[in-house]
N, C-alpha and C positions, 0 to 999 in steps of 0.2 A: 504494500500500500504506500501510496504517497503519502505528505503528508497531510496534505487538504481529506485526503479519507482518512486518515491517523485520527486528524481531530473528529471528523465526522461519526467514525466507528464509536469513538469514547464520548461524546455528545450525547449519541443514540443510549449508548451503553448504560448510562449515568442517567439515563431519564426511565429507564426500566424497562429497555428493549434487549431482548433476546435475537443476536444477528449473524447472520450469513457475509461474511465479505466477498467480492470478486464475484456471485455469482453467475455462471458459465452460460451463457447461451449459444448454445450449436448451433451448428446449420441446420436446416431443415430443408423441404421443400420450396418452403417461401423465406425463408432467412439464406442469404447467400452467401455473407460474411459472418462468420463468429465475434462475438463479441462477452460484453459483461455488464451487468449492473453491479455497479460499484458497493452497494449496500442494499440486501432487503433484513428488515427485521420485523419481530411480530412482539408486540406487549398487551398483558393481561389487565384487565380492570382491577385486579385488585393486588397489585405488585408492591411489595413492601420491604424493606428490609429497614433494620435501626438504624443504619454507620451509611446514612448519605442514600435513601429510600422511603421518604416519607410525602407527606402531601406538600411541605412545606419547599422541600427537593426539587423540583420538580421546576423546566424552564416555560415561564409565562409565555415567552414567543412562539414555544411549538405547542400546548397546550391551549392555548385561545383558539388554536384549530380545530382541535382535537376536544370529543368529547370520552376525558378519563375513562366511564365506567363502560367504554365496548370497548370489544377484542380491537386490536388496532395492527395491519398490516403495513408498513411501511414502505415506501422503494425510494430510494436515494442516491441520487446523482451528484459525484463532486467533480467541478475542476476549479482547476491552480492558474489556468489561464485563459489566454481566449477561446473563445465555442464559437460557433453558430446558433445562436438562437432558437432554429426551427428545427434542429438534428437532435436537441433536449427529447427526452421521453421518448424515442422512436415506437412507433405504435408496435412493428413485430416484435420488436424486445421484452415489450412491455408486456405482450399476449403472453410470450412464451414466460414469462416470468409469474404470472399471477398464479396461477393453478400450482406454485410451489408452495404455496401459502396454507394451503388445506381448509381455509375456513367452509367453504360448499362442492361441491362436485361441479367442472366447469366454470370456476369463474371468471375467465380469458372470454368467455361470450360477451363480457362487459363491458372489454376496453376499448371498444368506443365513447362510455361514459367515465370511464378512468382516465381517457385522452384526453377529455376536455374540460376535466376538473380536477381542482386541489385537492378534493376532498372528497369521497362518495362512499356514501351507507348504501350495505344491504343487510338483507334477512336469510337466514334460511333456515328451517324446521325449529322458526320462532327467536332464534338467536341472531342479534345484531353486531354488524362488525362496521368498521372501516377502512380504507386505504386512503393511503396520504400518499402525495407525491413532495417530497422534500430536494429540492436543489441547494448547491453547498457550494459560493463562490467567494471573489472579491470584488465581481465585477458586476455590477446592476444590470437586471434584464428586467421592460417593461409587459413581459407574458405574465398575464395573472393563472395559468393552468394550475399552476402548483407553487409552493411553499417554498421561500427563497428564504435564506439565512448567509449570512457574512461568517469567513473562518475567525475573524477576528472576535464576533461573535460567540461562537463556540470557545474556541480560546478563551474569553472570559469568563463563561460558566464553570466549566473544567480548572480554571485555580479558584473561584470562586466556591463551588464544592469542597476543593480538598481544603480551603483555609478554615470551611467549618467544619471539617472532619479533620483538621491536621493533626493532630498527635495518634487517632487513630490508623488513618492513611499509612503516617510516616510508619509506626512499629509495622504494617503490614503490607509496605511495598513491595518486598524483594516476590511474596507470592503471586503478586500482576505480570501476568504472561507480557509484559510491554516495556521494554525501555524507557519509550515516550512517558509513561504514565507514572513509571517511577522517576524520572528523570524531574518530572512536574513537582513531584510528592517533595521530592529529598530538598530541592531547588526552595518550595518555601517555607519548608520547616527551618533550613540553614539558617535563608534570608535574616529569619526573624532573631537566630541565637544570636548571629554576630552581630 
């Protein structure tokens, strides 16, 4: 991962998403090139932990989207520099990616309505869900499709966490599969000794 999905991965992570990095999309029939979404993840309504998982945890910017108490599927796009604007969320990608999700049987029938919104509820045997479409830049795009967020952003959540979980954080970094994450941890527990 870069580092624009570095920060993205642990953004997502920190907000009580359970995620997929890199996921592969093959060729297909109608897919000609392989590619990847950079990030899918799935979070529970009622996702909790003590040490930085509570309601209070939690980033108002992606949550004002988001309604907490349904299942929530994510798909997340980062780049580090320029794009194209209209290459964002490519509709095959997106198909082949939804049904990894498992919330209903078939839900790639939908993305037509996943293409042209930030955000869309469904139902299925009475249970409500959502998908977000979350972009992760530094550079402004006027498409309202989906949910933009700045890395600089994210970056400030992620110290902004570990300063109120710092002493926790800090004793339990080395078990964070992440350099980045410990690098963050150690970075401002130090700051603060010297």
């Amino acid at each position: 991962m870069n580092y624009g999905e570095t920060n993205a991965y642990w953004y997502l992570r920190l907000n009580g998403f359970f995620l997929i990095e890199n996921f592969v999309v093959h060729r297909t029939a109608e897919i000609v090139h392989s590619s990847d979404i950079d990030i899918l993840g799935i979070r529970l309504p009622y996702v909790f932990e003590e040490v930085g998982g509570q309601i209070e945890d939690w980033d108002e910017a992606l949550l004002n989207d988001l309604n907490p108490n349904l299942m929530t599927g994510v798909i997340c796009e980062v780049k580090t520099g320029a794009f194209k604007k209209e290459e964002l969320f490519n509709k095959l990608y997106l198909s082949y990616c939804l049904d990894r999700f498992g919330f209903m049987p078939n839900l790639s029938k939908n993305t037509n309505q996943i293409h042209k919104n930030k955000l869309s509820i469904f139902e299925h045997n009475g249970i409500k869900f959502q998908i977000l479409k979350l972009f992760i830049t530094n550079i402004e795009t006027d498409r309202q499709d989906f949910l933009q967020l700045r890395i600089k952003h994210l970056r400030h959540f992620i110290e902004v966490r570990i300063q109120n979980y710092k002493q926790q954080k800090w004793q339990d970094r080395l078990f964070f599969q992440s350099d980045f994450l410990g690098e963050h941890i150690d970075r401002q527990y130090n700051e603060e000794i010297e």
